[in-house]
C-alpha positions, 0 to 999 in steps of 0.5 A: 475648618471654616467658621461659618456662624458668620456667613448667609449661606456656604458660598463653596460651590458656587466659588469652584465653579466660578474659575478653575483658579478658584477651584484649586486655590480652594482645595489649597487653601480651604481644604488643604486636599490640593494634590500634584494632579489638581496642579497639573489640571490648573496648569493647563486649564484654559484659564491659564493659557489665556493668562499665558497668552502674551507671556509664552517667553521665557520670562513673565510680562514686559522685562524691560520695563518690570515695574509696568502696571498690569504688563510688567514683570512684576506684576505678572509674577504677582498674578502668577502666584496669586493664581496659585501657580508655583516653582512647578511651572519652569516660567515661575521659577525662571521669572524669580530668578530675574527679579533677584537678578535685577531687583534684589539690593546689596543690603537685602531689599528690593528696589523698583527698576532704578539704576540706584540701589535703594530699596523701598519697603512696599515693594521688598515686601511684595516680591518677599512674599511672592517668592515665599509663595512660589517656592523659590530663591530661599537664598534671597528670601531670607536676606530680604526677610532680615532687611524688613525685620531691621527697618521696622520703625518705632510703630511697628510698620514700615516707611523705607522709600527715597521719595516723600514728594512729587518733586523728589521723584522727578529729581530722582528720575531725571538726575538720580537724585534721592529724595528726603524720603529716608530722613523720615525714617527715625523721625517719631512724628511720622507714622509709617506708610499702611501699604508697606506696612500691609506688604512687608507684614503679609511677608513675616506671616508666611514666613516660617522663621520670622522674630516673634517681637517683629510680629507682635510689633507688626500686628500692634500697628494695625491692631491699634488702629482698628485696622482702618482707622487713624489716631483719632478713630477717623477712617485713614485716608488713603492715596487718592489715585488708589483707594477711594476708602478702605472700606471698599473691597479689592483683591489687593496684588501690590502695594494695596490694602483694604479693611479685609486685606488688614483682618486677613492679614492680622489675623496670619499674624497670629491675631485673629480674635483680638477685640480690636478687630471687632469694628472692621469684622463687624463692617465687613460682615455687613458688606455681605450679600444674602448669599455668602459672596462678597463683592468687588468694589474697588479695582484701583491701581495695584488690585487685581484687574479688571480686563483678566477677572472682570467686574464680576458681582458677586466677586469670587476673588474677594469671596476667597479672601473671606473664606481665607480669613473665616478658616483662620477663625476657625483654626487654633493656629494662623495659616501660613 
């Protein structure tokens, strides 16, 4: 049940009509009634063919250079999932096995498309996610799971990447050199990465089995900081080239985050009604229209784009992650 106190008006019909997408990711996610037949009417929407268009292959997106914005594999299986595709369809499941094939690390994470196996902690938790969602590689998900539980760091999130600098990533695309950026890992003075930590958090919460003090640690590390917030009750500063400020709403894919994205995430971690969320709600309550929608304000690397969803205001996408977290907040249990 959704808790509507907060909301103008019921946005529901107006967001089923918005998309076929939506209208089984609703019935997924909202009502819990999706059946295999509303699957199989998703599949074969025009919405999907459109997606499928340049991606009839075997494999989702560009394989040979996976890590491609908007046209890599990577970001292509992502989309998939985030349109509420699954194992169902045999592409999902065969583009899962070549990410595990070619991103999945010795040691359990998941690297960008380097010939080095170095993992990196945003995108570990990413495609952990992604696979839970779709269904598939259990195998993988699992090792990759205990790999994010091991490298939580002493704040709770997460920071794991060779590159700290501009400089370090040349070095390392040109000579294979690793960066200083995993000497940052034990070092108590440097606070871990938001977006890694919202990416391998989301992951835990999906997960059915994850460490119950890894979750309490996760959740404190956005809880602390009021979601957006930094030590010193500033709004965090975010990438320049990502987010002009959280407290502009996406509809985060990879290694994103905005304030929604942070209450939808704390509170799948089990910490919807913590009093310290209490400032980001109120803000985005206040980012409402008078018709229960919300819109999208930021479409920077990395949220959902805007030549496949287009700049519509009010935003369903957004809208949906609303509702997602208002279900939630009206549940007893966190949905996972």
């Amino acid at each position: 049940m959704i808790d509507k106190k907060y909301i103008n008006q019921d946005p529901s019909d107006w967001l089923i009509k918005s998309s076929p997408a939506m209208e089984y990711l609703y019935k997924r996610d909202i009502q819990s009634i999706s059946t295999k037949e509303d699957y199989h009417c998703l599949a074969n929407s025009c919405q999907m063919k459109t997606f499928f268009k340049k991606n009839s292959s075997y494999i989702l997106g560009n394989t040979k250079y996976p890590d491609l914005l908007y046209s890599g594999t990577v970001w292509k299986f992502a989309t998939a999932i985030e349109l509420g595709l699954d194992k169902r369809s045999d592409i999902i499941s065969n583009t899962a096995n070549f990410l595990v094939q070619n991103l999945h690390t010795s040691d359990g994470g998941f690297k960008f498309d380097w010939k080095r196996d170095l993992p990196v902690a945003c995108r570990t938790g990413d495609i952990t996610r992604y696979l839970i969602l779709s269904k598939t590689q259990p195998d993988a998900v699992d090792r990759a799971v205990n790999w994010i539980e091991k490298h939580q760091r002493h704040d709770g999130g997460w920071l794991h990447c060779p590159h700290a600098s501009l400089c370090d990533s040349i070095k390392f695309g040109f000579f294979g050199i690793p960066g200083k950026g995993l000497k940052r890992e034990n070092d108590p003075n440097v606070s871990s990465c938001i977006y890694a930590s919202a990416a391998c958090s989301f992951a835990l919460s999906v997960y059915p089995k994850s460490s119950k003090n890894v979750i309490k640690k996760a959740a404190e590390y956005f809880l602390k900081r009021k979601i957006f917030l930094s030590s010193n009750n500033m709004p965090i500063k975010p990438k320049k080239t990502w987010n002009r400020g959280f407290d502009k709403l996406g509809y985060p894919i990879l290694s994103q985050y905005d304030l929604l994205y942070g209450l939808l995430i704390t509170a799948k971690l089990g910490f919807a009604k913590d009093k310290r969320t209490d400032m980001a709600f109120n803000l985005l309550m206040s980012l409402q229209n008078q018709d229960g929608t919300w819109d999208c304000t930021n479409f920077g690397p990395g949220m959902i784009n805007k030549p496949l969803h287009g700049r519509k205001n009010p935003n369903p996408w957004v809208t949906l992650n609303v509702l997602r977290l208002m279900k939630i907040l009206g549940s007893e249990q966190p949905l996972n």
